[in-house]
N, C-alpha and C positions, 0 to 999 in steps of 0.2 A: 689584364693586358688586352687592349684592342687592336686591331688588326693595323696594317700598314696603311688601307686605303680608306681611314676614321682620319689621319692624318693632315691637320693643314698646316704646312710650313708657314711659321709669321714672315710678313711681307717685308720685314726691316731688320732679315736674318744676318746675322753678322759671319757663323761660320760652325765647324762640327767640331768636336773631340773624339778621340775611338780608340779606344781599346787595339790592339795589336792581336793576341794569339787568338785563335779562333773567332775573331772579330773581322777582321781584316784577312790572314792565313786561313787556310785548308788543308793538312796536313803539314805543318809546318812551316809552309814557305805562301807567299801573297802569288794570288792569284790573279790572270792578265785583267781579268775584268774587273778585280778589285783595285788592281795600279789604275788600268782606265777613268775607273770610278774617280779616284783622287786627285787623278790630273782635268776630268770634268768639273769637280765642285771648285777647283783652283781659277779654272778658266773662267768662270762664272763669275768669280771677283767674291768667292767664300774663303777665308781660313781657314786651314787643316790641321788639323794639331794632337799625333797618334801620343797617347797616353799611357805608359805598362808599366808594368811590375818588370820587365825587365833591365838587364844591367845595362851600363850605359857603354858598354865598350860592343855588345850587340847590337844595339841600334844603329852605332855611326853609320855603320853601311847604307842605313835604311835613312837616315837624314840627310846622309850627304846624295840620296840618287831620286828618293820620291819627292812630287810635288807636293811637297810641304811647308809651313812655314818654323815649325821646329820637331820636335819629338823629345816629349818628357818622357823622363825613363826611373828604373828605379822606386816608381809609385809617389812623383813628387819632387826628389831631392834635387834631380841633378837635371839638366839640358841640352841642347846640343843646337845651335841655330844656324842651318845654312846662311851662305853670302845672301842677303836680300836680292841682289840685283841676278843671283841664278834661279830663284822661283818665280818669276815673272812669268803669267798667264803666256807670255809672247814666244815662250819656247817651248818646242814640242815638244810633248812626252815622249817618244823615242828619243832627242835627240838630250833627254834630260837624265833618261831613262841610264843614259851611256857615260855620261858625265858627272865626273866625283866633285862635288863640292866643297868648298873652303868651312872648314864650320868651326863654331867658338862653345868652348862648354861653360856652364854657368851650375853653380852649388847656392845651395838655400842655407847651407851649414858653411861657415869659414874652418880652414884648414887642419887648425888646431883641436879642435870638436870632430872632422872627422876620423882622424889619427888616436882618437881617445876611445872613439863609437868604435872604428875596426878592430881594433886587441878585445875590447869586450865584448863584440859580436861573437868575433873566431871562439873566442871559451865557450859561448852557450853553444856554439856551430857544433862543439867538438861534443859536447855534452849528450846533446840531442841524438849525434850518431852513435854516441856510448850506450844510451839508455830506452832509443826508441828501436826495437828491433826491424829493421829492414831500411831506417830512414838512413837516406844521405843525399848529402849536398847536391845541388844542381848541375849539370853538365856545361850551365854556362858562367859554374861561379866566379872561375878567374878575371870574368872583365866586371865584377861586380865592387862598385867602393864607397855605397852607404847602406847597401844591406846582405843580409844571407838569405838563400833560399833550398829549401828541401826539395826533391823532385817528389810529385807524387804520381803523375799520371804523364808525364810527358815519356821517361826511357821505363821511370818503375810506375807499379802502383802496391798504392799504399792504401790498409782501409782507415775507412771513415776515423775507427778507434785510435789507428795512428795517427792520424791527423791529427784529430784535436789532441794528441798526448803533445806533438812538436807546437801546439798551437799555446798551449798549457804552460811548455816550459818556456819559451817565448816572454810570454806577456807575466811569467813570476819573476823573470830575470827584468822586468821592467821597461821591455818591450812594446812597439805596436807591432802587431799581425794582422796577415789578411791571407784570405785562400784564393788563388783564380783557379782559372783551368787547367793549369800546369803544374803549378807551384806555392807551398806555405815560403812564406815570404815575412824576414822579419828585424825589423830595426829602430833604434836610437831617436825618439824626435816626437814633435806634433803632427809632421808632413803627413799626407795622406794624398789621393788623386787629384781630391776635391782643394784642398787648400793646395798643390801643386798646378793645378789649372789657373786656381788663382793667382798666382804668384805671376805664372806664363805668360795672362795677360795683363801684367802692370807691366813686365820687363818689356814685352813686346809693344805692346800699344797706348802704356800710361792710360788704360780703361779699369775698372773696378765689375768682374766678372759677379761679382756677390747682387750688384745692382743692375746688372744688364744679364741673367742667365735664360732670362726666357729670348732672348736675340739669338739663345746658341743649341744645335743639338746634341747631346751623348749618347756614343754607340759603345753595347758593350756586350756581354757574354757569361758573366759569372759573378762569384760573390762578392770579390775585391771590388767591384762597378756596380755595388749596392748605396754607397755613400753619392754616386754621381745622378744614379736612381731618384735621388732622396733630393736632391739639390737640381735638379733641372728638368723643367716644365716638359721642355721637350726631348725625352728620351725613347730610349729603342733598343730594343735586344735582338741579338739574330737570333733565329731559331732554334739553334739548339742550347740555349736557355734555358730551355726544359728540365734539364739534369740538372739545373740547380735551385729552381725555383720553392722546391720545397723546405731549402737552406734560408731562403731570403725573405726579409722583413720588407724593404722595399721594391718593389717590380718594377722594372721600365712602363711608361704608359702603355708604348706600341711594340708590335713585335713583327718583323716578319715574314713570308714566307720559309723564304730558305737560309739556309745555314752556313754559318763561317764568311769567306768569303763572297759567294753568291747573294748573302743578305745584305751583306754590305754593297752590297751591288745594286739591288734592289732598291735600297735606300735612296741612292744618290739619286737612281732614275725617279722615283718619286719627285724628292724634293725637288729639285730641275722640274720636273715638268708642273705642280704647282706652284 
């Protein structure tokens, strides 16, 4: 990984991706200078577009108030797009900041596949709490409706061993898994970040992200944003990246200074000012 200021943003960038917990958050919740940030690469005339492994019924909050143009949630599956006409560079961040937006959700899976995925999820869910000692479900599973998630380090932690034992039974139940910084996460499908971003930009923009990924950048923070790593020219990790890098096959090119929120921070200042 090279530093932040090796970094030249391409001159015909079209817009970011980012990760959400510890990418964006600092203890939990988005920091002023990290909302600031979002509502700068907006006003700039860049796409924003927060990417997570979380469930989609957490998000709304955070799609229907920051400057963005959607927030894929759930690692892929599912979406949430504010009103067009409320993200418009032309209204202020305070005054956006305040205002709950109209938003539509969108599914990669039709209704009948996901109703088949959830009853078979909840069995392994239930398994995993049976057989891995300490592990249980997330605190935010209830808004969750195309996958499950264990907590490991957000309210518990769990070691390493447990981890991969919930990652294990996961992917023998015929599962994908992925680990972030919070949470083993895991469900029914091909979706993944990577083919969820791609999806984001055919619905949104009738663009093909597979041919245009060097136009975009990804910010991210752990192991799930190892596949976004791998697939975009121009990537970035915040700082505390660290803790996971020994895990990961793919690195972000850049990395930098500071952590969580304040990287993401940094970021933006970057790219704006080249």
């Amino acid at each position: 990984m090279q530093t932040l200021a090796a970094w030249q943003a391409p001159a015909d960038l079209l817009g970011v991706f980012t990760d959400i917990d510890d990418t964006l958050t600092t203890e939990g919740a988005i920091t002023a200078e990290a909302l600031a940030a979002l509502g700068d690469l907006k006003a700039a005339g860049l796409h924003v577009i927060p990417i997570t492994g979380r469930p989609v019924g957490w998000s709304e909050r955070f799609a229907a108030t920051w400057p963005v143009d959607a927030v894929v949630a759930e690692n892929g599956a599912v979406a949430l797009r504010p009103s067009p006409t409320e993200i418009s560079g032309e209204i202020g961040l305070q005054r956006l900041s305040e205002k709950r937006q109209q938003l539509s959700k969108i599914y990669q899976q039709d209704a009948a596949v996901r109703a088949a995925n959830f009853t078979a999820m909840h069995a392994v869910l239930e398994r995993i709490e049976r057989e891995v000692p300490q592990a249980r479900r997330a605190q935010d599973s209830a808004g969750r409706e195309t996958d499950i998630a264990i907590d490991h380090s957000e309210f518990a932690h769990l070691p390493q061993s447990a981890i991969d034992a919930c990652v294990a039974i996961m992917r023998a139940a015929g599962m994908s898994a992925s680990v972030s910084s919070i949470h083993i996460n895991g469900w029914f499908g091909g979706h993944n970040k990577w083919e969820g971003a791609r999806w984001i930009v055919r619905e949104l923009f009738g663009r093909d992200l597979a041919q245009e990924s060097a136009r975009w950048v990804y910010v991210g923070d752990s192991t799930n944003d190892q596949i976004m790593f791998e697939h975009f020219e121009h990537s970035v990790g915040v700082a505390n990246i660290a803790r996971f890098v020994p895990q990961l096959i793919h690195l972000p090119r850049y990395v930098t200074a500071g952590e969580r929120g304040a990287g993401f921070a940094e970021l933006a200042q970057h790219l704006l000012a080249t």
